[in-house]
Steps between C-alpha positions, in 0.01 A plus 500: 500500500518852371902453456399217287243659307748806447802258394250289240363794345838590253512140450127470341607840298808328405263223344247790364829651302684195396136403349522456082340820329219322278576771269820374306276225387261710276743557253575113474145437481483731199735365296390123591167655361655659193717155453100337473360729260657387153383172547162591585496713220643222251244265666202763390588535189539125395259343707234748660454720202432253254199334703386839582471564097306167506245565750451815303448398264246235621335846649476686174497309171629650226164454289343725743194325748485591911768386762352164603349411083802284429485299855122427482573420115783230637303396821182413272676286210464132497892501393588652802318302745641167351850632482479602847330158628748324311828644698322457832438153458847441280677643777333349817554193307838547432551566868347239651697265271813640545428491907425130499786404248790738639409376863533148399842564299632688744423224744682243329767721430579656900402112627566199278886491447568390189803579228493863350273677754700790531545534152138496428478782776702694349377449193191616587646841601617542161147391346346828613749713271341307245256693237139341516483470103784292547347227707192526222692438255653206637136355548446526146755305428374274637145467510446788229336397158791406373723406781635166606236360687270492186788451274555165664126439544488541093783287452369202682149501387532657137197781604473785313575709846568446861281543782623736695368839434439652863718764485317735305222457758432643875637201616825522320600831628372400843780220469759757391456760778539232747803384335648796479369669858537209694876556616372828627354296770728287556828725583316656812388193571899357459561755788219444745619138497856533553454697824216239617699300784551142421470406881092581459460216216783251708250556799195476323597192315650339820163564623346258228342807244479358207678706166140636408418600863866651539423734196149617589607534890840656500625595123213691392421694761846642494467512080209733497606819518763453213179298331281825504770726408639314215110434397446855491823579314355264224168564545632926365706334268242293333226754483758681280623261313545589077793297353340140585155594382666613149731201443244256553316620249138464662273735345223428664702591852479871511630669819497835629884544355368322216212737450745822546682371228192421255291859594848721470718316192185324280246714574659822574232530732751712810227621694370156586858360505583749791151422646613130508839580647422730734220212640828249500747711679244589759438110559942468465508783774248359723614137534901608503385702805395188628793310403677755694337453797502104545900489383552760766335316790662190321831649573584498111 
């Protein structure tokens, strides 16, 4: 036993020498480190140091007045209140709309075969490069003042004007954020359905489920974690939303973007304008966070 002992003993301080010297690797942690630096630095100058300037701003007006004057100011005005009612309810809206309509296109598309599918998949990937204004404008087109649908509606009946005139209400820029957001909902829900395994619906309708039954049973279940993430992707996006609101034309739809852009550029009221924004990215910050969370445990 002892000869053993004796004979393993330069062995193990073999192993102890031959061991890597965690020194070397400080240096190469350094310059990793010093490789990370210009960015951060390029990152605080464009991004973090401009919305520090605007909370200060919201902190100390330039017309003098305590720290908190300008958010009390804000918090008590009637404008503010409606502006910030109006997203909240604009946006859920525009969620829940998108939700039901993506989930139902994106049905048809991953399980009714029919000509051009795949095209219209990948034409949906292209749709979100697309500028929001863009899809406004295409609505007015349409159903604008002017557009077709009135057009013809003037042609046929010899009125004066045509009937349509919804876009430059709530309800017309509800119908153009879910036009535009909807595909956002759809391409994670593309994914989750082309790794759902077609033996599941073969067995389920072999079992006598019924189409309705095979959706609420099997497909959804394994569609709502893409649901909730690409609901809360939209759900950010809508709360933020500027171009649609200021196409449409509504003026009686002011959102919080909306409201930034009346208190800083019409009014030249900054103090309140950075009030309003800082209110706005707090709410962006808070529900990205959460979008965070449900795409990571939704594997996005």
């Amino acid at each position: 036993m002892a000869e053993a002992t004796l004979s393993a003993a330069p062995v193990q301080a073999q192993d102890r020498g031959s061991a890597p010297d965690p020194a070397p690797q400080s240096p190469a942690r350094l310059n990793g480190a010093l490789w990370v630096l210009p960015p951060v630095a390029v990152l605080a100058l464009v991004f973090l140091y401009p919305l520090a300037l605007v909370v200060q701003q919201s902190l100390s007006p330039e017309n003098g007045g305590g720290a908190f004057d300008a958010y009390a100011s804000v918090f008590a005005s009637q404008s503010f209140r409606e502006a910030l009612g109006t997203t909240v309810w604009l946006a859920v809206g525009a969620t829940v709309g998108c939700l039901v309509l993506g989930f139902v296109l994106a049905l048809v598309i991953a399980f009714v075969p029919f000509p051009g599918a795949r095209a219209v998949a990948k034409f949906i990937d292209v749709f979100l490069s697309f500028p929001s204004f863009l899809v406004t404008l295409a609505l007015l087109f349409v159903y604008g003042t002017v557009g077709m649908a009135n057009g013809a509606w003037t042609g046929l009946t010899g009125a004066a004007e045509g009937p349509f005139h919804f876009l430059t209400t709530p309800w017309g820029v509800l119908l153009a954020e879910i036009t535009y957001f909807t595909p956002f909902v759809m391409r994670p829900l593309l994914a989750a359905f082309s790794q759902l395994e077609t033996a599941q619906l073969e067995v389920a309708a072999g079992l006598g489920a019924r189409p309705a039954r095979i959706v609420r049973k099997v497909i959804l279940p394994e569609a709502l974690p893409a649901l909730a993430a690409g609901g809360s992707l939209v759900l950010v996006m809508c709360l933020n939303e500027f171009g649609i609101v200021l196409f449409t034309g509504a003026k009686d739809v002011t959102t919080l973007p909306m409201l930034i852009y009346g208190k800083a550029i019409l009014e030249s009221d900054y103090a309140a304008a950075c009030v309003v924004a800082v209110v706005n990215i707090a709410i962006s910050v808070g529900l990205f966070g959460l979008y965070r969370v449900v795409s990571k445990r939704a594997g996005a």
